[in-house]
VMD Tcl script that draws the C-alpha trace (Angstrom):
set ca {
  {117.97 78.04 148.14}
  {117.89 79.60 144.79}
  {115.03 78.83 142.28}
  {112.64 77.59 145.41}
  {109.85 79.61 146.79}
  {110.50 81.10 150.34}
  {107.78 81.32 152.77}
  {108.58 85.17 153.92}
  {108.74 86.24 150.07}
  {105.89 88.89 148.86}
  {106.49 87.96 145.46}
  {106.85 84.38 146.25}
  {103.43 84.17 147.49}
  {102.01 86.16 144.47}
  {103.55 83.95 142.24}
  {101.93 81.42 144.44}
  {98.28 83.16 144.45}
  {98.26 83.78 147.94}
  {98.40 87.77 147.82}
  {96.37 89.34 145.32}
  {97.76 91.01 142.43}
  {96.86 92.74 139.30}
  {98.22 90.27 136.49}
  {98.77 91.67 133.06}
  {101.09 89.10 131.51}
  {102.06 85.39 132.34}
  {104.24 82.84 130.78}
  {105.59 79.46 132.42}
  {108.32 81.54 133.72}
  {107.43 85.07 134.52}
  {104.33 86.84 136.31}
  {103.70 90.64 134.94}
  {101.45 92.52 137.52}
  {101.12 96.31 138.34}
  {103.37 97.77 141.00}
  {100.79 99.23 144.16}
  {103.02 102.12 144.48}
  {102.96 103.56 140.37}
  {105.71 106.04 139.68}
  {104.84 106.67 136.05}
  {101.72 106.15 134.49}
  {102.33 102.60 133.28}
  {104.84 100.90 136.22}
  {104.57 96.88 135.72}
  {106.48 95.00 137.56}
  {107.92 91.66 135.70}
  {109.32 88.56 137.47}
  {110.65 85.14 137.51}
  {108.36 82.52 138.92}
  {111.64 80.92 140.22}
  {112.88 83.22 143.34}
  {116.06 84.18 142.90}
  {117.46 87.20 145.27}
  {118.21 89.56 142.90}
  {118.88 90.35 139.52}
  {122.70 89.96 139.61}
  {122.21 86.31 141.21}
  {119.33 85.84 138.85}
  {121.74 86.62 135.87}
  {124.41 84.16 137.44}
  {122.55 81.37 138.46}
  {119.75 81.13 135.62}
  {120.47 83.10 132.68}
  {118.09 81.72 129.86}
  {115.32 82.58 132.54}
  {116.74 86.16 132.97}
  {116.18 86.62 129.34}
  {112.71 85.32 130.05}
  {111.99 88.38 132.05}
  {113.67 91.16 129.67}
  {111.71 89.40 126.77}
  {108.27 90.00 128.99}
  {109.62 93.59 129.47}
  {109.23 94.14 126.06}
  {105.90 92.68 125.71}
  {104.31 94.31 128.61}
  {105.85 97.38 126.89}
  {104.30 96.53 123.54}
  {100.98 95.58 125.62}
  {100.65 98.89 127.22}
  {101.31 100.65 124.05}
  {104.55 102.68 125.22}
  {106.64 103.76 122.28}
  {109.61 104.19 125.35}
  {109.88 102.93 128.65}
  {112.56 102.07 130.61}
  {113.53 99.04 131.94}
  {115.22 99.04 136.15}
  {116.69 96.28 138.19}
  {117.60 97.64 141.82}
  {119.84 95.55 142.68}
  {120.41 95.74 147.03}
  {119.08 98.46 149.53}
  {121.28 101.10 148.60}
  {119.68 101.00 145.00}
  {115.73 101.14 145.98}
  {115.36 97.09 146.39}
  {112.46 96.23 149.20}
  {111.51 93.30 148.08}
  {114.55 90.47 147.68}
  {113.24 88.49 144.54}
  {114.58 89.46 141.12}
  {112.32 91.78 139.51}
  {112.40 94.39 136.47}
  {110.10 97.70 136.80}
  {109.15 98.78 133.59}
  {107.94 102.62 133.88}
  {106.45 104.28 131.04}
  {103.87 106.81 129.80}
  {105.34 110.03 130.85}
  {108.82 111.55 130.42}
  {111.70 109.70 131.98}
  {114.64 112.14 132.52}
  {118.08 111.62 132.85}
  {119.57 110.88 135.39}
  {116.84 109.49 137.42}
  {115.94 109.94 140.83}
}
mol new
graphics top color blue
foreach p $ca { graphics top sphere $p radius 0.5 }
foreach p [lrange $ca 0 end-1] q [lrange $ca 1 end] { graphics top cylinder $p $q radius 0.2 }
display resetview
């Protein structure tokens, strides 16, 4: 169900402290760590404690707490000292999502070109 932790969800158990993780930020609602697969310099990964599938259900089913996590974007940005970043949701396979709990990448510290890929 929405909101509750799953028992086969990486992030879950992060969230959870089960799996270790590099933590930069945390709020009540949101868990910042840094992605173990870096494609820019800075690449934090920023997501609701709550699981919620992905960002499009996240957005639909709890939107004050997907504000949480584009607020913590901003201060993970502000943390890291990037005067740009960019901000990704991959939302389903065909868009780069592995792991099925809403999360934002925020990628910074080099150039980011248009269009990506």
């Amino acid at each position: 169900m929405a909101g509750e932790p799953q028992d086969d969800c990486l992030f879950c158990k992060i969230v959870a402290g089960q799996i270790p993780a590099t933590i930069v930020r945390e709020t009540a609602t949101t868990l910042a760590f840094r992605d173990i697969n870096p494609q820019a310099p800075t690449h934090v990964l920023v997501i609701p404690k709550a699981h919620h599938e992905n960002a499009a259900e996240l957005a639909a089913a709890a939107p004050e707490l997907a504000a949480d996590v584009l607020r913590e974007t901003r201060a993970v940005a502000e943390d890291e000292k990037l005067e740009s970043y960019r901000t990704v949701f991959n939302t389903g396979s065909g868009a780069g999502q592995t792991v099925w709990h809403a999360h934002a990448h925020v990628l910074g510290g080099r150039g980011l070109h248009w269009p990506p890929g």
